[in-house]
Structures are given as structure tokens and as C-alpha cells.
C-alpha positions as CSV (number, residue, x, y, z in Angstrom):
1,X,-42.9,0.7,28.9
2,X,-41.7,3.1,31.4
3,X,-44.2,5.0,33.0
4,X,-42.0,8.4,33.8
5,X,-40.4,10.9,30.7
6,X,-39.5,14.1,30.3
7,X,-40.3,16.9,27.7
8,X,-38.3,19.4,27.3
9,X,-40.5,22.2,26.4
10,X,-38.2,25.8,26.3
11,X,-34.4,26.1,26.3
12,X,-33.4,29.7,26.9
13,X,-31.7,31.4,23.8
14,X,-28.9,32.9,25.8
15,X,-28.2,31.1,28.9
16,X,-29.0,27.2,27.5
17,X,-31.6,26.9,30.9
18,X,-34.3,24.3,30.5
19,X,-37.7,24.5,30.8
20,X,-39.4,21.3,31.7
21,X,-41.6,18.6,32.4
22,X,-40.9,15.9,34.4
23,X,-43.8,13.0,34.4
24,X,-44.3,10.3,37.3
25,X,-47.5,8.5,38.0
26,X,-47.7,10.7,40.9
27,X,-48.1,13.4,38.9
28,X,-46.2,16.5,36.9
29,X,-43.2,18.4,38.2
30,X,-42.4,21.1,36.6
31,X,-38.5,21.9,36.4
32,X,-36.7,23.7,37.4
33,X,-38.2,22.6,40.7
34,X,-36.3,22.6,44.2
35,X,-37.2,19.2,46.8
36,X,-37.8,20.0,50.3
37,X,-35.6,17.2,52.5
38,X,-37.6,14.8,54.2
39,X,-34.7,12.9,55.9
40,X,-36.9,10.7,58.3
41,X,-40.0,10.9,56.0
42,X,-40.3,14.4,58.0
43,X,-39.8,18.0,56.7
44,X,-38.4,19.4,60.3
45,X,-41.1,21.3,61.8
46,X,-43.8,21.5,59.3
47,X,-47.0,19.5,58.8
48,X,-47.3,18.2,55.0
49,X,-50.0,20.4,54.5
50,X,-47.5,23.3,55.3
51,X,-44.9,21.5,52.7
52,X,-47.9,21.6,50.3
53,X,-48.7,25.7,50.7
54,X,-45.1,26.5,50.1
55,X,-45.7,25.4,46.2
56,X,-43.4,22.0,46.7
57,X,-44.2,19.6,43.7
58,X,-41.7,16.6,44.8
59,X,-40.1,15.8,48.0
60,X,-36.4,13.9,49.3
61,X,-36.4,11.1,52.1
62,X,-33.0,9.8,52.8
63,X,-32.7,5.6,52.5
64,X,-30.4,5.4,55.5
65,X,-31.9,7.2,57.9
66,X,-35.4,5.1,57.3
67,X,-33.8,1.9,57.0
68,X,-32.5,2.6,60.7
69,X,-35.3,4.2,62.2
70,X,-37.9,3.1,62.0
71,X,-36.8,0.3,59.7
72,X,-38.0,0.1,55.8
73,X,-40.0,-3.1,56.5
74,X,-42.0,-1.1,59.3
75,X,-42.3,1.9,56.3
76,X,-43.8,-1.0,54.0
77,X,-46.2,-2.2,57.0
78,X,-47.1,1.7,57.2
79,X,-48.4,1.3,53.4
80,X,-45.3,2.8,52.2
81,X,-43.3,6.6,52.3
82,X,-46.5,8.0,50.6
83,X,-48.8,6.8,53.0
84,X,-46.7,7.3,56.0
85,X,-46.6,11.0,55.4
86,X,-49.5,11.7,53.9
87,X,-47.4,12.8,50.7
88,X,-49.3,12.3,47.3
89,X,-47.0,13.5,45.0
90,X,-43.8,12.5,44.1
91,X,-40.8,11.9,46.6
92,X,-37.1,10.8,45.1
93,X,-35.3,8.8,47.9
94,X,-31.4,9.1,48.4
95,X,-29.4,5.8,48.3
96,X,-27.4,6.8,51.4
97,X,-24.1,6.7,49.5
98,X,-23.6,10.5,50.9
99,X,-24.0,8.8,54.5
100,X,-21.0,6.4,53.7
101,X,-18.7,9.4,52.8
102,X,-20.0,11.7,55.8
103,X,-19.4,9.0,58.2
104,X,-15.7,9.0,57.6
105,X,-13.4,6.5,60.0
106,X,-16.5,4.6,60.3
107,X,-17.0,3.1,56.9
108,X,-14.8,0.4,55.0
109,X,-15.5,0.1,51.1
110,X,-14.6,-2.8,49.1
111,X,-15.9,-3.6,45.5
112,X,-18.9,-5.7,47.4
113,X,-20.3,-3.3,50.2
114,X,-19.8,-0.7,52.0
115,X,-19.8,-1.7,55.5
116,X,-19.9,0.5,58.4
117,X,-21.4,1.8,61.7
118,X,-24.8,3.1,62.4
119,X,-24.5,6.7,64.1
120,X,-27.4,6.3,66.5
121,X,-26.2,2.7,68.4
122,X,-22.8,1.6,66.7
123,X,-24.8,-1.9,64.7
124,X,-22.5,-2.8,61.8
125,X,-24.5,-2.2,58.2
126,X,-23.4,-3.6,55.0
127,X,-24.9,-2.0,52.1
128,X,-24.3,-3.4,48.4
129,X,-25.8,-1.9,45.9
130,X,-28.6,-4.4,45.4
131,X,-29.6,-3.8,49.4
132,X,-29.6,0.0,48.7
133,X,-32.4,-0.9,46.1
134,X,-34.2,-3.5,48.1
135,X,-34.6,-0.7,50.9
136,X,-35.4,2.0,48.5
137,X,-38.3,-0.5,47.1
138,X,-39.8,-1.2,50.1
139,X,-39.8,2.4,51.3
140,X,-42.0,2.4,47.9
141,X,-40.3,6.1,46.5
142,X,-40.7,7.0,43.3
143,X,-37.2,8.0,42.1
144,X,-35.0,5.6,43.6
145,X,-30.8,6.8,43.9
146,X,-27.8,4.0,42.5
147,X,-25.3,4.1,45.4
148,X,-22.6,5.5,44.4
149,X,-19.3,5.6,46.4
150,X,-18.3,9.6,47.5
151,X,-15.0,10.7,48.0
152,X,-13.6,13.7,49.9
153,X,-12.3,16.6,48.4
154,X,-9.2,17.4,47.9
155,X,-8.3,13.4,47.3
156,X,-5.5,12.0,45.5
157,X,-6.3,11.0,41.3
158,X,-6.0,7.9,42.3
159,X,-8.7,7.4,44.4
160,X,-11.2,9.5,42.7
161,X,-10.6,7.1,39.9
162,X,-11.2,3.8,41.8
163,X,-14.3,5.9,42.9
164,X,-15.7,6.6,39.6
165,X,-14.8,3.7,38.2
166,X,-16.7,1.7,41.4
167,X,-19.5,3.6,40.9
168,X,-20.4,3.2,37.1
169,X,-20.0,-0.6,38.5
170,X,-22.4,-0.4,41.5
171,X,-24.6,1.7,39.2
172,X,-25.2,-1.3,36.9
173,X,-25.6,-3.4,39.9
174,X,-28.7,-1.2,41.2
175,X,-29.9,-1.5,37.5
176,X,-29.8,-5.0,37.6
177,X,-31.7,-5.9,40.9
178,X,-34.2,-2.9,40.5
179,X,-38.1,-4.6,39.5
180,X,-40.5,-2.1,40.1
181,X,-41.4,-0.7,37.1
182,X,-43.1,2.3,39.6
183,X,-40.4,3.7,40.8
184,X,-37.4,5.3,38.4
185,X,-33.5,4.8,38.8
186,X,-31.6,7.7,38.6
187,X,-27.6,7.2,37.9
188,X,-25.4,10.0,39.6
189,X,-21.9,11.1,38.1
190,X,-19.2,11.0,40.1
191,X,-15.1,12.4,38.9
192,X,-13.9,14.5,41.6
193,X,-13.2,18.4,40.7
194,X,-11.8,16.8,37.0
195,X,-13.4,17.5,34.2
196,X,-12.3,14.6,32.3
197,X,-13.2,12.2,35.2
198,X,-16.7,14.0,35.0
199,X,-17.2,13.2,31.0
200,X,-16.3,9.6,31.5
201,X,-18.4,8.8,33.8
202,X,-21.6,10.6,32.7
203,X,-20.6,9.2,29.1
204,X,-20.2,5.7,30.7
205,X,-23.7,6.3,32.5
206,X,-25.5,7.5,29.5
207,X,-25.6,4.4,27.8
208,X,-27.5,2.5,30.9
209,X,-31.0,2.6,30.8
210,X,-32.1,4.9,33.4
211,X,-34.5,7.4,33.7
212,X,-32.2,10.1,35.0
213,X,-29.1,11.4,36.0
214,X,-27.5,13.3,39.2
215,X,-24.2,15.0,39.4
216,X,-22.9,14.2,42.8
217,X,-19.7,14.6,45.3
218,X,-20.4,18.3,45.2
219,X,-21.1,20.9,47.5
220,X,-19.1,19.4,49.7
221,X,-16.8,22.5,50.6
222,X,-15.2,23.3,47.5
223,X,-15.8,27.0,46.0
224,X,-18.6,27.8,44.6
225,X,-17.4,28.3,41.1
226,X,-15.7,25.1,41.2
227,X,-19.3,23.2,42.0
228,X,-20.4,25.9,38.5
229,X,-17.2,24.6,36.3
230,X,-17.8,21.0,37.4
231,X,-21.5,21.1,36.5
232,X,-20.7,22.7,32.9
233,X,-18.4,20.0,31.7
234,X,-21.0,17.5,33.3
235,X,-24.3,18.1,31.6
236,X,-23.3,18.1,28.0
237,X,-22.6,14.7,27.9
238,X,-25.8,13.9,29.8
239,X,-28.8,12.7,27.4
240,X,-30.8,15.7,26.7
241,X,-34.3,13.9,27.1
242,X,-33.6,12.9,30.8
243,X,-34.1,15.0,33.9
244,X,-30.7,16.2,35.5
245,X,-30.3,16.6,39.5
246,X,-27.8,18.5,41.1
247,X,-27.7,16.8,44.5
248,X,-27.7,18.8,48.1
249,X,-27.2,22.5,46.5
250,X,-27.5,25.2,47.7
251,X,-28.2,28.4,47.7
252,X,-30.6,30.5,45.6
253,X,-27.6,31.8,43.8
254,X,-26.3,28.4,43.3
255,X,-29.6,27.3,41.9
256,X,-30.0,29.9,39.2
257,X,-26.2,29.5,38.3
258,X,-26.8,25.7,38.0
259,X,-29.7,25.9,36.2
260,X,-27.8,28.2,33.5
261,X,-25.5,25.2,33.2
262,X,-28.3,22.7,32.5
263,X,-30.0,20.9,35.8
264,X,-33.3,20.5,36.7
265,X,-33.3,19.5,40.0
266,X,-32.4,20.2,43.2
267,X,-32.8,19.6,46.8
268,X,-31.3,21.0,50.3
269,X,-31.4,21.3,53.6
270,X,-30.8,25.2,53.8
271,X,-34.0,26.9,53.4
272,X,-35.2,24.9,56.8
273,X,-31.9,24.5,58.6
274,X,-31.5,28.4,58.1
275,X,-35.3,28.9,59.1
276,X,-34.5,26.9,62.5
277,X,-31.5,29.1,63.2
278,X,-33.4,32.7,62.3
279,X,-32.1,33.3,58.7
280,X,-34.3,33.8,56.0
281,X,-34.2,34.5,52.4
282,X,-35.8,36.8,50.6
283,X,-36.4,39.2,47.4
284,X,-33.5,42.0,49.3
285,X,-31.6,39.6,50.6
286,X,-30.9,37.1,53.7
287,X,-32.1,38.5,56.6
288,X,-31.0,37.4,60.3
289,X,-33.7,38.0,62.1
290,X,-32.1,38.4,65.3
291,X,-30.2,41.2,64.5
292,X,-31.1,44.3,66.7
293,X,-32.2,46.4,64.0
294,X,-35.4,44.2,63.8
295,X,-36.6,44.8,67.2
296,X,-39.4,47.6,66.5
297,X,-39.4,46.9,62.4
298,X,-43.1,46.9,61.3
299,X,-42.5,45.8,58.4
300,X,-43.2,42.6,57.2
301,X,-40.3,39.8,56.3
302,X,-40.9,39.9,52.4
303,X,-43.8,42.3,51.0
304,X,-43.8,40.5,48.0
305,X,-43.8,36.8,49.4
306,X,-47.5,35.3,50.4
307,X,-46.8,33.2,52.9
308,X,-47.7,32.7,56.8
309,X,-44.2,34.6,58.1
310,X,-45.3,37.8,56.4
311,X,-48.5,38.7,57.7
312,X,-46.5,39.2,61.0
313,X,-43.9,41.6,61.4
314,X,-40.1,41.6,61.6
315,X,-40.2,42.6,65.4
316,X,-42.7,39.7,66.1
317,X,-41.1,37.1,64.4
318,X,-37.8,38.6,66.1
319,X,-39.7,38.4,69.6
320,X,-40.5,34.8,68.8
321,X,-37.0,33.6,68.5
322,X,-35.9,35.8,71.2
323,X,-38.2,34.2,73.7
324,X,-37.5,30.7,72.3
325,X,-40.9,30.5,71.1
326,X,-41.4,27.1,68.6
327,X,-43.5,29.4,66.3
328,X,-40.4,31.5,65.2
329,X,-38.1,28.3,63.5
330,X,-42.0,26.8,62.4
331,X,-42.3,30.4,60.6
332,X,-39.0,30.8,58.6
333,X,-38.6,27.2,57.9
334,X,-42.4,27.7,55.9
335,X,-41.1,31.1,54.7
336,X,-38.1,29.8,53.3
337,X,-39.3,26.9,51.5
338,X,-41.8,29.5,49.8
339,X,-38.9,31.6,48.7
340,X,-37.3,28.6,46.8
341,X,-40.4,27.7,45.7
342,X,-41.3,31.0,44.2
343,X,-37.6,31.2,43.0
344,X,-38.2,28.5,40.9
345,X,-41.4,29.4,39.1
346,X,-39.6,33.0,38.5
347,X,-36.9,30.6,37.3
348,X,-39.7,28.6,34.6
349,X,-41.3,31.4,33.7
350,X,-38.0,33.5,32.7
351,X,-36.9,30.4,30.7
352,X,-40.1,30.8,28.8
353,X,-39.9,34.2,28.2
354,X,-36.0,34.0,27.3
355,X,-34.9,36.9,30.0
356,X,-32.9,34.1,32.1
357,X,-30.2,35.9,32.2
358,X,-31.4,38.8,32.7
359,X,-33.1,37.0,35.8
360,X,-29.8,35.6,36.7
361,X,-27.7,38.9,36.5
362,X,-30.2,40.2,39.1
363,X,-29.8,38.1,41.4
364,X,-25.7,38.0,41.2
365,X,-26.1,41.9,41.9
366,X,-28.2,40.9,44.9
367,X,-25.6,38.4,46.2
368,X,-23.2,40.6,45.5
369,X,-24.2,43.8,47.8
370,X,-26.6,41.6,50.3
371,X,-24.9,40.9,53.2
372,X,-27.2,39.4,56.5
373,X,-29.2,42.2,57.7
């Protein structure tokens, strides 16, 4: 008997956003809910205990990156992901199937592997499906990605049908070889920026018995409202009793309009990647912090956020990134991971109340008039 589910406990009259449960032997996360990236079992520049204040529930390691460096048999030795980082909740690992598309000229794909170069000394890696789960096992996650086989967009029909059609394959294959009955297997849909592609293969993966499903090959450059479209046609034919992840979106705008199409779950590496280079987010809008206006500003960053960053002002934490000070990136990357975070919960607890889209329409307005300040 499998030891994760999810309960579906609220589905907003207007919108169709889900409120939910989702139940892992590390413990409840309640969806929507947003993953910090951990790509080397590391969320840059913060201690877990900052990861932990920010309200995360559920974190992302990558399976490429830690089967390079420092290896996933060292990660075993270590006592596994969890105790490596000194995580005790749940952490979903990625397959590193993303990895193969972003590496371009230096991957080959055939119907066994995909073979290609590491980035940080040139080694040659093959990765089948069934080596993508071994890793994943030993790095002892507890949501575990299929690899899937990522194509660019634009791309000829052709090829985004050999890559749907390779990845429902390699998705049984990771079905097959997976045996800890610990960790879940999450399927992702692939089809392009075609809606028909899209239904296939989510129909195709439905039927398998995993315990989730991601919509992937998105977010990948295309516009926005193309990611929105795709994700509509997707999630109806996904099983309504299973968790659905949108994978490497986005921003808060792209959350809420996801979750009004149906997902669950998210992850990205904006709210830190932004912190490092002086953005945040928050309740008015992005903010660039370097921006002269902020030099003798008072004020703090977000009155109404709790965190660290604002109980300082927006001329210190200016200051700090001015003078190349560590503590300013360490600041906004915290800062930003609490916005998401408390975007989420506003998220739930709209859901509940069935004012999503009232929620939602706010926070177009605020997309809409916000530029960086």
C-alpha cells in the first residue's frame, strides 16, 4: 500500500483552484505550495533553518547536479539528501531530463540513453531511465522525477512527437525499475505548445500507476499565456486524486494563473536568483533595490511581510548591495522565498473562502501597473 495520497479538500466555485493535501511520510504539504531549489542539496545562500522560517513545506534537489558532485553514492554514505542537509521534510528530486535539453550540442538521445557531456570536466554520462532512478534512490528523495526527453521550442511536429512518444516509454521504464516503496514516482507530460500532443500523453500517463503528475517542457521562453493555454488543456485529463506539478515556473503571477488552471505545485529558481541580483518581490510590486530612489528610503521593503529583510530599511539593504556586502543577496533571497511562501497560504486560504478570483484579479492589476521600482 502506498504510503503518500492526496485529498482534495476545496475546489474554488469560480476559478476550479484546488485546495489540498498532499501526504508523504515526511509529513503534510499543503498545496498550493511553492519548492525552494536546492540544486546541489543547497538553497544558495541560506542556512536550512532560514529555508525553514520562510514557511517552505517541501524542497527540489536536482539528480544531475548530485550525481556529479559530489556523487549519489557519497549522498548515500552521507545518510542520504535528508540527512546531508539537515532537511526533515519532504524534498522532490528532478530526474535531470531538463539538464539533457539545456545542454544542447552536447547530448545525443537514442531510445536507450541519453548520453552526453558533464559541464564541469567534459566525462561522458549515459543516463537511461532506470540509472535516473537508481541515482534518485540512493540520493533517498522522496518524490522521485521519470526522465523525460525535453525538446526546444519552436521544434518541428515531428520531433515533439518522437519526444512524447519517448517519453510515455522512458516513463514506464522508471516505473518498472523503481523499488522503494518510500519514495513516489511522479510522471511529467510532455506535447510541445499542442494541445492534442498535451491530452495524449497525460491520457497515456494516467493509466500508469504513479503517484503524481508534472507538466513539463514549459517555461522555457514561450509567452506567458502560451505556458496558461498549455496548462488548461493539460490538467483535465490528469487524475483528479493525484497532485499536479507545474515544473520551473515562475513568477507570482504565473503561480496564481496556474493554479486557476488546476496545479499544485511548483518550484523555481527566481525568488533566490532575483534576491542575489537585488530584486525583490513584494505586496506593491518588484522592487530593484538598487535603484537611486532607495538611497535615503526609511521605509522598510514590505510592511506587511515578517521576515529578516524588513526590519531594515530600503536604504540599508540598498547600502549592502552597494558595498558588495554578502548580507544584501543573503537578505532578499530569505525575503523572497517568504513572499512566495506567503503567496501561497493567501493562495489556500482564498480557495477556501471561494474569493480566488477575486485574489487573482488583484494581483493581474498589480502586474499590470508594477513596473521595477
Amino acid at each position: 500500500m502506498s504510503q503518500f495520497s492526496f485529498q482534495l479538500r476545496h475546489v474554488d466555485a469560480a476559478s476550479g483552484a484546488r485546495r489540498g493535501v498532499f501526504c508523504t511520510p515526511r509529513g503534510d504539504v499543503q498545496t498550493p505550495a511553492f519548492m525552494p531549489v536546492g540544486t546541489q542539496g543547497s538553497v544558495k545562500g541560506l542556512t536550512i533553518e532560514q529555508v525553514r522560517q520562510s514557511g517552505a513545506q517541501m524542497l527540489l534537489a536536482n539528480t544531475y547536479h548530485l550525481a556529479l558532485r559530489p556523487g549519489h553514492e557519497l549522498v548515500r554514505k552521507l545518510g542520504g539528501l535528508h540527512a546531508m542537509m539537515r532537511w526533515d521534510g519532504p524534498i522532490l528530486t528532478d530526474s535531470g531530463g531538463f539538464q539533457i535539453f539545456s545542454l544542447g550540442e552536447l547530448n545525443k538521445v537514442t531510445e536507450e540513453a541519453a548520453t552526453f557531456k558533464s559541464h564541469l570536466d567534459g566525462a561522458v554520462i549515459r543516463l537511461t531511465p532506470e540509472y535516473a532512478i537508481e541515482i534518485q534512490e540512493a540520493l533517498g528523495s522522496d518524490i522521485a522525477m521519470v526522465l523525460d526527453h525535453v525538446v526546444a521550442l519552436p521544434n518541428s511536429h515531428e520531433a515533439i512527437v518522437d519526444a512524447v512518444q519517448r517519453s510515455v516509454r522512458w516513463a514506464a521504464r522508471c516505473l518498472a525499475a523503481s523499488s522503494r516503496d518510500d519514495q513516489a514516482l511522479f510522471a511529467i507530460v510532455q506535447g510541445g505548445l499542442d494541445e492534442t500532443l498535451r491530452r495524449q500523453c497525460a491520457a497515456e500517463l494516467a493509466v500508469m500507476d504513479f503517484e503524481g503528475f508534472a507538466v513539463g517542457g514549459l517555461s522555457v521562453g514561450e509567452p506567458p499565456e502560451e505556458m496558461y493555454r498549455i496548462t488548461a488543456a493539460t490538467t483535465p485529463e490528469l487524475p483528479v486524486d493525484k497532485p499536479r506539478y507545474l515544473m520551473g515556473v515562475g513568477r507570482p503571477i504565473d503561480l496564481l494563473e496556474s493554479i486557476a488552471r488546476g496545479i499544485d505545485l511548483f518550484d523555481c529558481v527566481m525568488p533566490t536568483r532575483n534576491g542575489r541580483n537585488a530584486m525583490a518581490f513584494t505586496s506593491t510590486g518588484p522592487v530593484k533595490i538598487r535603484n537611486a530612489s532607495h538611497r535615503e528610503d526609511t521605509l522598510p521593503l514590505d510592511p506587511e511581510c515578517p521576515c529578516i529583510a524588513c526590519q531594515h530599511s530600503r536604504g540599508y539593504l540598498r547600502h549592502l548591495f552597494m558595498a558588495g556586502e554578502m548580507l544584501g543577496p543573503i537578505l532578499l533571497s530569505l525575503h523572497n522565498l517568504t513572499y512566495y511562501q506567503r503567496l501561497m497560504a493567501s493562495a489556500r486560504e482564498a480557495i477556501e473562502q471561494d474569493r480566488f478570483e477575486e485574489l487573482l484579479s488583484h494581483h493581474r492589476q498589480l502586474w499590470r501597473k508594477a513596473g521595477s521600482r
